[in-house]
C-alpha positions in Angstrom: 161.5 145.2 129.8 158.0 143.6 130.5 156.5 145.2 134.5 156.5 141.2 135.3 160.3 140.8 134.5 160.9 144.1 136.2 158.6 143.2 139.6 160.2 139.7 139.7 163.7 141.1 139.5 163.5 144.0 142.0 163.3 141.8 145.0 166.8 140.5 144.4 168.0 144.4 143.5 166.8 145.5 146.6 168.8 143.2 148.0 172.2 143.2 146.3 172.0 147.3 147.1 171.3 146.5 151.1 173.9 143.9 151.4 176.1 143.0 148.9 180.1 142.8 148.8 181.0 145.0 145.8 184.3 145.5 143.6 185.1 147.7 141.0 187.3 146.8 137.8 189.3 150.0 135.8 191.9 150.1 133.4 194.2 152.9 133.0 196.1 152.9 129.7 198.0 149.8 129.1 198.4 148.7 132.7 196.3 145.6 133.5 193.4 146.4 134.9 192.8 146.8 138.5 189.8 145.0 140.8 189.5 146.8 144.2 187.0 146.0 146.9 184.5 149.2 147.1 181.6 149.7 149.5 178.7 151.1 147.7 175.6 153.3 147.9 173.3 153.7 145.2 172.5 157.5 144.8 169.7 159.5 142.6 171.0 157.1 139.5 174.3 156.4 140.0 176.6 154.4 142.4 179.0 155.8 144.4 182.0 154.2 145.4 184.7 154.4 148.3 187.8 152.2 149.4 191.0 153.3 151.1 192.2 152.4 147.3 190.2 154.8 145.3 192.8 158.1 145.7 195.2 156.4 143.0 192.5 155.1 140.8 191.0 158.6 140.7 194.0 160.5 140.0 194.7 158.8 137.1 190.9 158.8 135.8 190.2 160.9 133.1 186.9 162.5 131.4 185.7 159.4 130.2 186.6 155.9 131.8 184.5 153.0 131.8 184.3 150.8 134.6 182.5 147.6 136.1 180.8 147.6 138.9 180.3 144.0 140.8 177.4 143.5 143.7 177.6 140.0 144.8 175.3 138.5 147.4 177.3 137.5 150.5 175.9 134.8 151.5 176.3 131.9 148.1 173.3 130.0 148.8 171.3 133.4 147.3 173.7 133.0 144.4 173.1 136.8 143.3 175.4 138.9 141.7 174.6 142.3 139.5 177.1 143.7 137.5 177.5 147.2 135.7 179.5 148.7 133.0 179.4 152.6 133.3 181.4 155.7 133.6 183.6 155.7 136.3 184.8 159.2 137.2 185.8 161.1 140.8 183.4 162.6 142.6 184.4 166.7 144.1 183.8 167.6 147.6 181.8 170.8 146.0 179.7 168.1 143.8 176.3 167.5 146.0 176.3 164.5 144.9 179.2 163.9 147.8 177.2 164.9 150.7 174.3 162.6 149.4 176.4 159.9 148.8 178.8 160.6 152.8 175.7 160.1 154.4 174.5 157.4 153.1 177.8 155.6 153.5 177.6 156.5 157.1 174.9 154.7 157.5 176.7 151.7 156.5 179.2 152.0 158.6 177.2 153.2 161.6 179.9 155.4 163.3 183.2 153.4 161.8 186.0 156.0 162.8 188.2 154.9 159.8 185.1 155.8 157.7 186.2 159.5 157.1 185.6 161.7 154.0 188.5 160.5 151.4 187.7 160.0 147.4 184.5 159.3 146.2 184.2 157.6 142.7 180.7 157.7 140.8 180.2 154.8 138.3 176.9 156.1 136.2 175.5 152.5 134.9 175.0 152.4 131.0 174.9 148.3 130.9 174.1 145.5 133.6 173.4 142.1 133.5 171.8 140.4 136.5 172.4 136.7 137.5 170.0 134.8 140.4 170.0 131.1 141.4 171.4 129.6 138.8 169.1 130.8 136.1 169.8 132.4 133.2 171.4 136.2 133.1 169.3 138.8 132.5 170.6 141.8 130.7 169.5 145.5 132.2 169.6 149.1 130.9 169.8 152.3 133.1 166.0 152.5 132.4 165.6 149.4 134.0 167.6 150.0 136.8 165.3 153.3 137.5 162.1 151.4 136.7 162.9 148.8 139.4 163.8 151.0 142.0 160.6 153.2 141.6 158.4 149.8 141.8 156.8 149.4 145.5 158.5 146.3 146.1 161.5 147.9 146.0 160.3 151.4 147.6 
């Protein structure tokens, strides 16, 4: 992707990862697929995922699930929204990735007592296509993704 492209679209980036209301989409087998609410942190090159509904989701994940990953701007005059199609697998409390990814998501909560450790679900982006005001979608790579958040704007 051209360095313009990439230093036009990593102001909105920045912002979909600060704030943003997020969902995630699975499928498991032949059930209809499921769209939960998720809060979100975006860690070394992945996302990681909790909501009080993740335990089920990640029992019945296996090796190699796909999933899509929706940050949307909350307030709709920004008219924002990111969206990735990855693998979606649980996260293990041995994994280091979980105590990047814990205290981060404290952070967001700033000292929420119903924010305790529960299941984490990493969603490693593969595809993404990103959408602002209106104009048109702009499809992304995982190389993109790391490009933009290594630009200063978005440092």
């Amino acid at each position: 992707m051209p360095m313009p492209l990439l230093q036009q679209l990593a102001q909105a980036v920045l912002s979909l990862h600060q704030r943003s209301l997020a969902w995630i989409a699975t499928q498991d087998g032949e059930a209809p697929p499921e769209v939960v609410p998720v809060h979100c942190v975006h860690v070394g090159n992945t996302y990681c995922l909790w909501t009080d509904n993740l335990v089920p989701i990640s029992e019945s994940l296996s090796d190699h699930n796909t999933g899509i990953l929706l940050l949307s701007h909350p307030d709709c005059a920004q008219n924002c929204h990111l969206s990735w199609i990855g693998c979606l697998q649980a996260v293990g409390q041995q994994e280091c990735i979980y105590k990047q990814a814990w205290a981060a998501l404290r952070q967001v909560f700033s000292g929420d007592p119903d924010c305790v450790p529960r299941c984490l679900l990493q969603l490693q982006p593969q595809f993404g296509r990103i959408s602002r005001n209106g104009e048109n979608d702009v499809p992304l790579t995982a190389q993109d993704l790391t490009e933009i958040l290594h630009l200063p704007v978005a440092a």
